[in-house]
C-alpha positions in Angstrom: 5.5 3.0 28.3 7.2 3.6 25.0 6.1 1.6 21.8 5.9 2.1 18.3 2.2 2.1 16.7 2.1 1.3 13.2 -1.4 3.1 11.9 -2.9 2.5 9.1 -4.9 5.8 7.3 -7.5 5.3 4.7 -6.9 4.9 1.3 -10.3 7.3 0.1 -12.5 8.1 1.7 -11.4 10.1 5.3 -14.3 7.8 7.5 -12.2 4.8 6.5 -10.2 4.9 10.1 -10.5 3.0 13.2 -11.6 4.7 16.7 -8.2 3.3 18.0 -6.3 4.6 15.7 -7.6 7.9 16.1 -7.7 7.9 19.6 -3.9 6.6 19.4 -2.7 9.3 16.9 -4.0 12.0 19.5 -2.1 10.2 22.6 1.4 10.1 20.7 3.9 12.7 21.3 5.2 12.9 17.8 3.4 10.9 14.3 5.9 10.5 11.5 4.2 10.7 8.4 5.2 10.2 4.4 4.2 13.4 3.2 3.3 15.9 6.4 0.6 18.0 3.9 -1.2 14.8 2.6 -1.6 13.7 6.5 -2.6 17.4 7.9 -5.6 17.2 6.1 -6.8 13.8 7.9 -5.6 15.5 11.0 -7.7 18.7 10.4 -11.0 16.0 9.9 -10.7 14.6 13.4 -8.6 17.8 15.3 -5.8 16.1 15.8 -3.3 18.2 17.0 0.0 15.7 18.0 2.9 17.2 16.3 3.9 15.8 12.5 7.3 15.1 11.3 8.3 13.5 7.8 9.4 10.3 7.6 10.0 9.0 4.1 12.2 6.8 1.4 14.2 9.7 1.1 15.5 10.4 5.1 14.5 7.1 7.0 17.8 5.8 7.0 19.3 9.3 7.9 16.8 10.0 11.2 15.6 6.4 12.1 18.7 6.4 14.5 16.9 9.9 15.7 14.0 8.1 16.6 14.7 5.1 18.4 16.5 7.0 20.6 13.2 8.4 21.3 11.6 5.4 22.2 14.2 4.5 24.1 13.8 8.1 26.4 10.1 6.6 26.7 8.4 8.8 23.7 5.2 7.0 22.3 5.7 7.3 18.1 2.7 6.8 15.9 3.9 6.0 12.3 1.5 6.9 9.0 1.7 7.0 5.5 -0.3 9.0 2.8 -2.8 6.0 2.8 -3.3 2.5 3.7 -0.5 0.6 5.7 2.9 1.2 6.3 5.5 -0.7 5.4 3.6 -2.1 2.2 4.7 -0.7 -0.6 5.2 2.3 1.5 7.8 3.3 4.3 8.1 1.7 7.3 9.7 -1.8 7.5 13.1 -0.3 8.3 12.0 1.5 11.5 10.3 -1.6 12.8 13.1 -4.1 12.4 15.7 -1.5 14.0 12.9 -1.5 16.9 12.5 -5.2 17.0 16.5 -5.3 17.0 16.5 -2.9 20.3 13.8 -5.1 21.9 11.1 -1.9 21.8 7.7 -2.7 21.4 6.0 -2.6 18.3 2.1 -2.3 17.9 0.7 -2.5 14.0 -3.1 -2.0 14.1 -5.5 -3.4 11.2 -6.8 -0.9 9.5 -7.6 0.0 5.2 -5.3 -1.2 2.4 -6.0 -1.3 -0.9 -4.5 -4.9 -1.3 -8.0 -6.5 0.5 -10.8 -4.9 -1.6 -9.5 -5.4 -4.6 -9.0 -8.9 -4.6 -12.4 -9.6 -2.8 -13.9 -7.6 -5.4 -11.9 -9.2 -8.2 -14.1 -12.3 -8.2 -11.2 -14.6 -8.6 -10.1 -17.4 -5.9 -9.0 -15.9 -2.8 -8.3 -17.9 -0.4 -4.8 -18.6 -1.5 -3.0 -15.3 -2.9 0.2 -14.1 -3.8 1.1 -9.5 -2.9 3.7 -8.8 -5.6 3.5 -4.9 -5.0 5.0 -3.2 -7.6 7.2 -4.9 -10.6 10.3 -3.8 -11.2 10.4 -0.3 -13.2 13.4 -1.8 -15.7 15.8 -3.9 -14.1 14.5 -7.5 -13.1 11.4 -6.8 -14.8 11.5 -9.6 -17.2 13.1 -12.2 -15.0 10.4 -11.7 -12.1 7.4 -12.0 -14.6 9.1 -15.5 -16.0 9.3 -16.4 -12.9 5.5 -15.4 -12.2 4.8 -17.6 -15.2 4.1 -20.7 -13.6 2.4 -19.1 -10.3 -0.9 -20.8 -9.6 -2.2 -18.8 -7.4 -4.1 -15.0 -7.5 -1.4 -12.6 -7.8 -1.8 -8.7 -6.9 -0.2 -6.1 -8.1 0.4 -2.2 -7.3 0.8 0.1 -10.3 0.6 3.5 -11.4 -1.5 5.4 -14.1 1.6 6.0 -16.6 2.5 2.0 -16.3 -0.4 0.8 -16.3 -1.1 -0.2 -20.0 2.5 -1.2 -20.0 2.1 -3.9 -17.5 -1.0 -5.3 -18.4 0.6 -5.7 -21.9 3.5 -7.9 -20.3 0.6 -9.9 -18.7 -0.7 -10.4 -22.2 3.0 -11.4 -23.2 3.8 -13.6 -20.8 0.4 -15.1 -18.8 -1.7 -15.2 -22.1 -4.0 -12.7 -23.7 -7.0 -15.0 -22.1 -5.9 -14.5 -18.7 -8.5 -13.4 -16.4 -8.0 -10.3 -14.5 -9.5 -7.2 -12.5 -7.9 -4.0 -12.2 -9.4 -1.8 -9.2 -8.7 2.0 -9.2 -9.5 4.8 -6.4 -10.5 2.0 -4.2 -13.4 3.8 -1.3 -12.6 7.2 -3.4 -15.7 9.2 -5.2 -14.8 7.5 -8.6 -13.8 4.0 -7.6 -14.0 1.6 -10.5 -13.4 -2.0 -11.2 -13.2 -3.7 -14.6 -13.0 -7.1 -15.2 -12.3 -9.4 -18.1 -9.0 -11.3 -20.0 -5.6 -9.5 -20.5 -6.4 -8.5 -23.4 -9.7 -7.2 -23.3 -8.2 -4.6 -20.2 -5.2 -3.9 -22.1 -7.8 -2.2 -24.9 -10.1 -1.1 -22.5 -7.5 1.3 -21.2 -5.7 1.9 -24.3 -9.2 3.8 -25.2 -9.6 5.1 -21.9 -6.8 7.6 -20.2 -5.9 5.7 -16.8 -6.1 7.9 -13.6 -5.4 7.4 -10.0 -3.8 4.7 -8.2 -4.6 0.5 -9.6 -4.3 -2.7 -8.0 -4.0 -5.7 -10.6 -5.5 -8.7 -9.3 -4.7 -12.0 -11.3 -5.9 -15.4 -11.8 -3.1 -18.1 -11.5 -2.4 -20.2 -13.8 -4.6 -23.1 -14.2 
């Protein structure tokens, strides 16, 4: 039967994956991936051999029509991104509402994200939390962080190295420089890190220290 399996592929280290969801990427006919040389690698790990085509911000809404026509012939699709789960912060919300639309079955399995560790390991109140993703590069930046002002719960945030200081210098601006925070980098990876302390004291600590791989922000709300 045909259906559309959302995968999840870890965000680090390679033994972060599921049984099912290697099993799964094996019995597809065709895996669309982000980047088809980031996932060959995690296929060459567990001999996966199902055939890879790219599947991106850049083409989805040229060959998603492609592929539910696919699913429609019957084809089983497996869909992956570089790392973690699709369709956060990544590719993949567009294929599975044009699915949902054509009443084809949709199948997203749990599997590694960086969103979870870092806010367990953040220390600050999670059992009510807020995933803001990325902040807008330029436009809407300053009208979603006033907005964010009065948010009481944790927030989380995805950024990259070359914005890092930059946001955590708007946190400073607009939460208050004694706003607790933890910023988690390379999450599972050989030189994961977390470092925790006020807006402030992270905006230094990274002033002093060149920021490298990916971050998740995690923030108290305000009190």
């Amino acid at each position: 039967m045909s259906k559309l399996y959302i995968i999840p592929t870890p965000i680090g280290n390679l033994e972060d994956i599921t049984l099912r969801a290697i099993r799964l990427l094996k019995e597809a006919d065709l895996v669309l991936a982000e980047d088809t040389r980031t996932s060959n690698k995690l296929f060459s790990y567990y001999n996966i051999d199902t055939p890879l085509l790219s599947f991106h911000m850049y083409n989805e809404h040229k060959v998603v029509s492609k592929h539910i026509e696919r699913l429609k012939s019957g084809a089983k699709l497996a869909l992956i991104s570089d790392a973690g789960t699709p369709a956060i912060s990544d590719p993949g919300f567009l294929l599975v509402r044009e699915c949902i639309k054509e009443g084809l079955a949709v199948c997203c399995l749990p599997g590694a994200t960086a969103l979870i560790p870092a806010v367990v390991n953040s220390g600050l109140p999670s059992e009510k939390f807020v995933f803001e993703g990325f902040l807008p590069a330029k436009k809407g930046r300053k009208t979603r962080l006033e907005a964010l002002k009065k948010e009481e719960r944790t927030m989380v945030f995805y950024e990259s190295p070359h914005r890092i200081v930059k946001t955590l210098s708007n946190f400073v601006e607009y939460f208050g420089a004694d706003r607790k925070l933890s910023v988690s980098r390379e999450i599972s990876k050989l030189f994961e890190e977390t470092v925790r302390g006020t807006a402030n004291d992270l905006v230094f600590h990274f002033q002093q220290k060149k920021p490298k791989g990916e971050f998740v922000i995690t923030v108290e709300g305000k009190k």
